[in-house]
C-alpha positions in Angstrom: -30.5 146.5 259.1 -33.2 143.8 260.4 -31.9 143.6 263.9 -32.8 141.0 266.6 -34.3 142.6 269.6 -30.6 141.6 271.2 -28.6 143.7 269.3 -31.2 146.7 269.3 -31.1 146.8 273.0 -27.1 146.8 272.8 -27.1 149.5 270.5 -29.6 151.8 272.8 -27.3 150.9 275.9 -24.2 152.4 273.7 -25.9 155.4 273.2 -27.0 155.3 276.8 -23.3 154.5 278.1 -21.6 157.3 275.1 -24.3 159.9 276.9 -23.4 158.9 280.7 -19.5 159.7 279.8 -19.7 162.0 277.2 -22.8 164.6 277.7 -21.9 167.5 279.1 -25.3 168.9 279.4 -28.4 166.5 279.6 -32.2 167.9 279.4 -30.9 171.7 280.2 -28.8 170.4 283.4 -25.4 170.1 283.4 -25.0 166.2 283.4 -24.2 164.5 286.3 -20.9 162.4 286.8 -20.9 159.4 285.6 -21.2 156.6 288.7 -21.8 152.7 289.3 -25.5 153.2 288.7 -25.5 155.3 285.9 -23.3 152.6 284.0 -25.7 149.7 285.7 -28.6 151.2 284.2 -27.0 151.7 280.5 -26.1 147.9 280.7 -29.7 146.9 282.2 -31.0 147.9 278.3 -29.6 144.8 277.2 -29.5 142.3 280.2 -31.7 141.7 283.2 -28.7 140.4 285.5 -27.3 142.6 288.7 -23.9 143.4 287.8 -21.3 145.2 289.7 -19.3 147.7 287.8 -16.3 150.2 288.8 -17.0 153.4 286.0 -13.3 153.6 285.8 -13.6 150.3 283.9 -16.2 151.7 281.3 -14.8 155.3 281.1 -12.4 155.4 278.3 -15.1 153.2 276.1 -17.9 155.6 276.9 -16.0 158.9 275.4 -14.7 156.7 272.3 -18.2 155.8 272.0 -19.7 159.2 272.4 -16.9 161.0 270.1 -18.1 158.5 267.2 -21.6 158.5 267.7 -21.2 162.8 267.7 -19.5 162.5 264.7 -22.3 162.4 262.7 -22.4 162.4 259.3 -18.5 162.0 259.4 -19.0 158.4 259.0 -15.7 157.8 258.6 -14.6 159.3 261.8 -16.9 157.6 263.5 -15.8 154.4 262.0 -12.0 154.8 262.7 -13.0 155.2 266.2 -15.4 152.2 266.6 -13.1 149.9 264.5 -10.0 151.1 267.4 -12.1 150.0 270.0 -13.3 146.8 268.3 -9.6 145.7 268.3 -8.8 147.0 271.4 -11.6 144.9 273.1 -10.9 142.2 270.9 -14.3 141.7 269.8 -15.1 137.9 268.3 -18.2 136.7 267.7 -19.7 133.5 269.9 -22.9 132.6 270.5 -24.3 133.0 274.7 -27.7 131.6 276.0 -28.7 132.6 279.3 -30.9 129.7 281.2 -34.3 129.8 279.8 -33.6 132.2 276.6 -32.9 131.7 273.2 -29.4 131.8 271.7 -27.7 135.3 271.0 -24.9 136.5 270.1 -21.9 138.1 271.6 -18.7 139.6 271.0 -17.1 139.3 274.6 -16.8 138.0 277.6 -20.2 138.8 279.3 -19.7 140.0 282.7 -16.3 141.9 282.1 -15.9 145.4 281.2 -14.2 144.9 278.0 -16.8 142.1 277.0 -19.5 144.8 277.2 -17.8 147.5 275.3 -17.3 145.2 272.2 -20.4 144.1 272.2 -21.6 148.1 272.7 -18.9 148.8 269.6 -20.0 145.9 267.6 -23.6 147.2 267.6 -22.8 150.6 267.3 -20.4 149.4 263.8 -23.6 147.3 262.2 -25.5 150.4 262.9 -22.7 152.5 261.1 -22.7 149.6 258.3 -26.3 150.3 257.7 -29.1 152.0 255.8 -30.4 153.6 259.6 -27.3 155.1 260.0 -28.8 158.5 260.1 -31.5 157.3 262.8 -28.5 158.7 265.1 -29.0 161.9 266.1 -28.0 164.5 268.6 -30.8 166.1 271.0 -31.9 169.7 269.0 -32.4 171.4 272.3 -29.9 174.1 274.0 -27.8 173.1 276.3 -28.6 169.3 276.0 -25.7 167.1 273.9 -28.1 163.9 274.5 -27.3 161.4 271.4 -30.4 159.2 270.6 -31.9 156.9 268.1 -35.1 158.1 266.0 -37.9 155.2 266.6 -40.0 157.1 264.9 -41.8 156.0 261.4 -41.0 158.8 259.6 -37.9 159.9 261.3 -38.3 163.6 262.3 -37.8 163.0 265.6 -35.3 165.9 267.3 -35.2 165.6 270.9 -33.6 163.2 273.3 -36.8 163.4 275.7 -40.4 164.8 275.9 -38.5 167.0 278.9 -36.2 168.7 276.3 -39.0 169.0 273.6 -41.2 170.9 276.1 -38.6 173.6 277.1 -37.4 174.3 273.3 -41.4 175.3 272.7 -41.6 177.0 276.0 -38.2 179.0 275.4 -39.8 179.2 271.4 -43.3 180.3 273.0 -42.0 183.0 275.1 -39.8 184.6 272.9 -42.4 185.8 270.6 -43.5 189.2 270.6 -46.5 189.8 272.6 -49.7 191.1 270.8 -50.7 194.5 272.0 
């Protein structure tokens, strides 16, 4: 999937918004309710506009998200899930240009709840219709259900977060057997 840099910062603010409403546990911690800025800061991934947002508005579309995306490898789950929300945000394609920028595309109404979770869904399906689908993974560490993407080359990352790679080798460093 050659993506546009558009469409790859949708898809990380899906993950991001999936992870506020879905993660029970984030880095060790349990995870924190989801609030206004919580949701603002998924949606700053992919736009640089202020935008007011009630959670209520993006709660439903976060679990949906985060129960496909923690599918993984049921592809097929996940894709029932993603096409339901695609129709029930009525996602359609139209191109958007904000003043100065270049053409993009959309699949809602930007601004609106239900704009932003089909465009979320509509990123998170061309990622599911692709070759990187297994760059989606789920954070390796105890108690952390984190869902990321793997950026790296050769795609061994396994942690959400330097934070929850440290304490797996610290909890891994002290349980071995000390030497005498």
């Amino acid at each position: 999937m050659e993506a546009t840099d558009h469409l790859k910062d949708s898809l990380l603010a899906a993950v991001e918004l999936a992870n506020v409403f879905g993660a029970h546990y984030r880095q060790g911690r349990p995870a924190p309710a989801p609030d206004a800025a919580a949701v603002q800061a998924a949606l700053r991934l992919t736009t640089n506009r202020e935008i007011a947002v009630d959670p209520a508005d993006y709660e439903s579309g976060g679990k949906i998200l985060y129960d496909a995306l923690s599918s993984f490898p049921d592809v097929d789950r996940a894709a029932e899930l993603v096409n339901t929300m695609l129709r029930e945000t009525q996602a359609a394609p139209q191109l958007v240009r904000d003043p100065g920028a270049p053409w993009h595309l959309h699949f809602g109404s930007p601004g609106e709840a239900t704009g932003w979770l089909a465009e979320f869904a509509t990123a998170v399906a061309m990622l599911l219709g692709s070759e990187h689908v297994e760059r989606l993974r789920q954070c390796a560490a105890v108690r952390c259900d984190g869902l990321f993407l793997d950026a790296t080359r050769n795609r061994t990352q396994r942690f959400c977060s330097t934070a929850c790679q440290n304490r797996t080798k610290v909890a891994a460093h002290r349980a071995r057997p000390s030497s005498p």
